[in-house]
N, C-alpha and C positions, 0 to 999 in steps of 0.2 A: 316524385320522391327525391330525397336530398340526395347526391351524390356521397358524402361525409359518412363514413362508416359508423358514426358517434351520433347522425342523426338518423340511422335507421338505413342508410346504403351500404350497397356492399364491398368485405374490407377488402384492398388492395391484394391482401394475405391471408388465402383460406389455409392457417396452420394447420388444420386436421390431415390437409391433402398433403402440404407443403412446409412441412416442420421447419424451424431455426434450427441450427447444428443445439444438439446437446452439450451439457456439461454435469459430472465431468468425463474424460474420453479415458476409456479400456479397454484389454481385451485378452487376450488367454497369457499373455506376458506376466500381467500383474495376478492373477490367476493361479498360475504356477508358481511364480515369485511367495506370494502369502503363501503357497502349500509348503513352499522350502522351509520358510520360518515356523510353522506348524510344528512340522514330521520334525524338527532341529531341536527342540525342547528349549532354544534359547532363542524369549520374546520380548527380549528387553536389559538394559544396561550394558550399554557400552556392545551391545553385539554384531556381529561379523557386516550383514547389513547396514548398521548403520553407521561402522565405521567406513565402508566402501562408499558410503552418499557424500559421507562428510569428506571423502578423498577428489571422490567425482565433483564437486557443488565448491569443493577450493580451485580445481583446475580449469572450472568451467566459467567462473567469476573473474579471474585471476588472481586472487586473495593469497597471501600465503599458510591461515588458516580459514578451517570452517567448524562451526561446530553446531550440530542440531539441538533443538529445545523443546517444548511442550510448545510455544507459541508466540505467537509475531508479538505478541503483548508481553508476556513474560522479557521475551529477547529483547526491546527498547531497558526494562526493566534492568535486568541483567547487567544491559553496556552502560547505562546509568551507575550503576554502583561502580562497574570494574573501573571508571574515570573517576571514582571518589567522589560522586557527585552528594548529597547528603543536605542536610540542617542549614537554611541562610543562603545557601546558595540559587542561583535564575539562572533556565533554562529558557533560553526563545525558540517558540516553535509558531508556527503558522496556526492562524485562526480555522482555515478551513483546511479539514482533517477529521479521520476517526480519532472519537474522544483520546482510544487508545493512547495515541501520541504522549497527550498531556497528560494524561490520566496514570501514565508509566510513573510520571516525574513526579503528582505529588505520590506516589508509594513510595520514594524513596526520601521524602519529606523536604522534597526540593520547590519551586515555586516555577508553575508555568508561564512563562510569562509573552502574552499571545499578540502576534502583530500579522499586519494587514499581507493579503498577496495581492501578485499583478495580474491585472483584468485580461490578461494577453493568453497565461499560462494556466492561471488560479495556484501555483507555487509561491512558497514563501519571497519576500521581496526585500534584496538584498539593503533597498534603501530605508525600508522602515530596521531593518534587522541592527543597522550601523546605530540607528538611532536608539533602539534599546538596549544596547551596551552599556554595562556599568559596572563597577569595582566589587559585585556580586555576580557577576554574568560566570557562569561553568562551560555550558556546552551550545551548541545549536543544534537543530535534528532537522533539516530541510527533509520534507516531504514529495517524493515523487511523485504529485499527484494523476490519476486516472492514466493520461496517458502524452503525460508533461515530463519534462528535467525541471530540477530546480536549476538557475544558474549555480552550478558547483564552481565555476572559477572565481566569482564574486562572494562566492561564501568561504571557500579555501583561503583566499587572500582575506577576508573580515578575523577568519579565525586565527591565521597564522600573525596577523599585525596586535590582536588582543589575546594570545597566548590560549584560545580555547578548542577545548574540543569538538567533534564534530562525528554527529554520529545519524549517520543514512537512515531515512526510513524507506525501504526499498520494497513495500509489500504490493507495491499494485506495479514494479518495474523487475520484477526477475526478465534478465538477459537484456535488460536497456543498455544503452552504451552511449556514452557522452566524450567526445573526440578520442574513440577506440579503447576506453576504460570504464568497464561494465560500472552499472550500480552497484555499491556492493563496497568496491574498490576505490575508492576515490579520498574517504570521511576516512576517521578513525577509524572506526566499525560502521560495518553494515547492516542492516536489520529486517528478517526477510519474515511472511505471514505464508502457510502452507495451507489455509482455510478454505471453505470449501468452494467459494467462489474465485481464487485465486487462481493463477497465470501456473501454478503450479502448485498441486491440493494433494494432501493424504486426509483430508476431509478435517482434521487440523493439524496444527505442528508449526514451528518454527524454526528459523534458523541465524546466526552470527556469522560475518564474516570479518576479519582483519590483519593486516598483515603485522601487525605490533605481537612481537614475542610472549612478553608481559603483559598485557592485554589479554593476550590468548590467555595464557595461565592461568587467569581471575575467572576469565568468563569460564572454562572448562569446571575451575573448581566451584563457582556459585550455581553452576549449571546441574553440580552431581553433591549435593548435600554438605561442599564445603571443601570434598575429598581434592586433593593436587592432582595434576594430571597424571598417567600411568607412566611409573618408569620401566615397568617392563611387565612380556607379557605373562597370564596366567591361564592355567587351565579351569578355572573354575567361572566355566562361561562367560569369559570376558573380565570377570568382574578386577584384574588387575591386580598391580602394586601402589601404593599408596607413599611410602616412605615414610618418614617417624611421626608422632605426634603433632610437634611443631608444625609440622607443615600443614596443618588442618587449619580451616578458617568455618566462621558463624554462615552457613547458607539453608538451601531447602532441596526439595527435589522439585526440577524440572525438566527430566529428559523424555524421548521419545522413544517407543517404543520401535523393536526391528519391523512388527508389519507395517507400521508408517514409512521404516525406513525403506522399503522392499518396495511401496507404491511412489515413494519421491525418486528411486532408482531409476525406474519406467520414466514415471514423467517427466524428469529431467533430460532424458533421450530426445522424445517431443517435443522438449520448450522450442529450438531453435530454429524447426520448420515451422511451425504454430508460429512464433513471432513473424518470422517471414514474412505468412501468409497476409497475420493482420495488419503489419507492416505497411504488404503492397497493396491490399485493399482503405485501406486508412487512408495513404496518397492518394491513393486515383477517389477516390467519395468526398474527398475533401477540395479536389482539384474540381469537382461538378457544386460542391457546396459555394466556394468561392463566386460561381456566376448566379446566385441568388437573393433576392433581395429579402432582406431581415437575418440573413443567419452568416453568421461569423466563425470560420473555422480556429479549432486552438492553433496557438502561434506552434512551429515546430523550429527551433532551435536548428540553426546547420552547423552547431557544434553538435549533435545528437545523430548520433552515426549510426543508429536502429533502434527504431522503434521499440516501445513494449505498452501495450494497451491492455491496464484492467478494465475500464468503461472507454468506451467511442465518445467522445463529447463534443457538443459545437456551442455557440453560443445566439440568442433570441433575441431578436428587437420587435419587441411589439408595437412601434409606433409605424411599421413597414407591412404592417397585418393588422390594419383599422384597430389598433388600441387591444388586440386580443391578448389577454393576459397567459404569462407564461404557462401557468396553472392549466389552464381548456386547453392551447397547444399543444402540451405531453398528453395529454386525455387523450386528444384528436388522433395523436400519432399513434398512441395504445393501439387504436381503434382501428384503424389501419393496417397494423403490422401485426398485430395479435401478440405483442413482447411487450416487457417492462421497459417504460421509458420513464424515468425517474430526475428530478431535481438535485441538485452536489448534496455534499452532506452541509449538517445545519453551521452555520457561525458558531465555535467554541462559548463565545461570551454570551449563545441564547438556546443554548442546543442540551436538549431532554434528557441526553444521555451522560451531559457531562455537568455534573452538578456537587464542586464538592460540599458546599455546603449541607449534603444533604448525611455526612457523615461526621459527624461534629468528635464521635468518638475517635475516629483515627486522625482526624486532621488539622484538629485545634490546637493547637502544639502549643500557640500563647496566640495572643487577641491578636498581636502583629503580624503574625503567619495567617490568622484566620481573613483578615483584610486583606494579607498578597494576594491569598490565592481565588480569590472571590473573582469569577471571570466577568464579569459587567461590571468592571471599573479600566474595560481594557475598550480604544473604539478601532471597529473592524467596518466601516462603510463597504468596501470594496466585497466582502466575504458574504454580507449582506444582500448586497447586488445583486450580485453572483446566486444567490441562492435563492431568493424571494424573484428576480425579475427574469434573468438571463438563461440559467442552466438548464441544459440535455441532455442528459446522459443514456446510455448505452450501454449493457454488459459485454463484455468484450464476444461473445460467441456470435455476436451478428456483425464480427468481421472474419468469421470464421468459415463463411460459406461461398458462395461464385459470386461475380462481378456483380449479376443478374439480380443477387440479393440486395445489393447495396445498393444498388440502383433504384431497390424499391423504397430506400429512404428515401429520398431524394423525389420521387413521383409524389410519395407522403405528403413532405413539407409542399410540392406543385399543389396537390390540390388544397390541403387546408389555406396555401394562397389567396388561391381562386376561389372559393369559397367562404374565407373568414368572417364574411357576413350575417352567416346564418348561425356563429356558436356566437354572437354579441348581445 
């Protein structure tokens, strides 16, 4: 019989005996937390709760504001508009990415405009990014990919020499830190996802961070139906002072409820032992990945002063595993481990979920806007690679358990090694 879990041997990881850590983690904290907000009568707008996250999640970023949202999607959305982003203007964002990213920008009838990352990091790349510069360029949104920095010095300096904005995508880097300045903090704004697989979940939710005064202002009021922020307080459950007329602007509602906020309380306690952990597991399983042949650990920055991993990822050479294609290798390892092992997300310019054509109502503005934003007239070789040949990914919970665990990756990749014969 084959040794290969995938051909009928047995897996490395009998999970019924020897479960992966779960996700997501609670426990009588958040429990009690939701009974307060219950028995409170106040489950939302602006309330007690979730002005204490928003207090906690500015001091813990080091942001000089924060402010919560309905979601990581909305929140690009959001810092889009509060930079007057709009009609004719280009946003550069990275090809590989949740649609989200881009998807933010044409809502706001902006044009995505998608270039290649580096095969090191799978992060947007500052050298394509210079080159899509032009006398309609807004903003940039460098993507924190899995469990990468973008170069933020290279992107700070591209922005600050062509006058643009710069706004974080931080949903897979809550508590990363890039030379002792969290995610979050670095960009204009910062833009975080509380979803359910996320590094920090109220199952959804999002949130903004930035230290711009004015900025803040926009976002709080696009955030709450248009309303200005509160100038002082009120007793009718939060809901505040407003000040005159004038001060109102055209928005919608996207805030988040206090039991969302009462579970990002909790789990923002958590983040920074959880990073740690996966932190120092992530070193050491990549420090054993290093002495194997076909697999290429992601580059780590040592301007990147801690870690934050939403997927584990390494990268695959099939030509070092008798031509086994990437595809039977994540099988193989499934098979093994008994967890999801998954390929990056798809290339922007061919990926299922991001199609604006497929909305002619909202996004055909004039025939010129309908040809910008058409994402196959953009080339992403690298993004491609990357996703058809090389990628591993990882949900971050299987750096979440003892050495012993990761160790079992690593035996994984040894035997479909030693084996790669018999899935050709």
């Amino acid at each position: 019989m084959s040794k290969l879990a995938i051909k009928g041997g047995k897996p490395l990881r009998d999970v019924k005996k020897n479960p992966w850590p779960t996700w997501p983690v609670w426990d009588q904290n958040e429990e009690k937390s939701l009974l307060d907000v219950l028995s409170s009568g106040i489950w939302s707008y602006n309330g007690p709760k979730e002005a204490e996250f928003n207090k906690a999640f500015t001091a813990f970023i080091g942001s000089d504001y924060a402010l919560s949202v309905a979601n990581g999607t909305v929140s690009l959305q959001l810092a889009l508009e509060a930079c007057d982003v709009g009609l004719g203007d280009e946003i550069i964002v990275p090809g590989l990415t949740w649609q989200a990213t881009a998807g933010a920008v044409l809502d706001v009838n902006a044009v995505p405009v998608l270039v290649d990352v580096t095969p090191e990091t799978w992060c947007i790349d500052p050298a394509r990014v210079e080159q899509a510069v032009t006398p309609r360029t807004k903003a940039i949104i460098p993507v924190h990919l899995y469990g990468c920095f973008a170069d933020m010095d290279a992107i700070m300096e591209i922005a600050h020499r062509h006058n643009l904005r710069v706004i974080e995508d931080c949903a897979h880097k809550h508590g990363g830190q890039w030379k002792d300045k969290k995610a979050g903090s670095i960009g204009d704004a910062g833009s975080f996802s509380f979803q359910l697989s996320k590094l920090m979940t109220a199952g959804e939710g999002g949130a903004l961070t930035t230290s711009d005064s004015k900025l803040f202002e926009k976002l709080d009021a696009l955030r709450n139906c248009g309303r200005r922020p509160e100038r002082e307080p009120s007793g009718d459950k939060g809901a505040g002072h407003y000040g005159s007329e004038g001060d109102f602007i055209q928005s919608g509602n996207y805030r988040i409820t206090d039991f969302q906020a009462a579970l990002l309380i909790e789990s923002l306690k958590r983040l920074p032992e959880q990073n740690r952990l996966r932190d120092d597991n992530a070193r050491y399983v990549n420090s054993l990945l290093a002495e194997l042949p076909g697999i290429r650990p992601m580059k780590r920055d040592p301007r990147e002063t801690m870690g934050a991993y939403y997927n584990f990822s390494f990268r695959y050479d099939k030509d070092e595993f008798k031509g086994l294609e990437v595809t039977a290798f994540r099988e193989a390892m499934a098979a093994e481990l008994g967890c999801d092992v998954e390929a990056s997300y798809e290339p922007l310019d061919a990926c299922a979920l991001y199609t604006p054509q497929t909305k002619a109502c909202r996004y055909q503005l004039s025939e010129e806007h309908w040809r910008q934003i058409d994402p196959s007239r953009f080339d992403l070789p690298v993004c491609h690679r990357i996703y058809s040949e090389e990628s591993v990914c990882f949900h971050h919970t299987v750096l979440m358990g003892t050495r012993a665990d990761i160790e079992m990756v690593v035996k994984a990749i040894e035997r479909i090694y030693d084996n790669a014969g018999e899935l050709l």
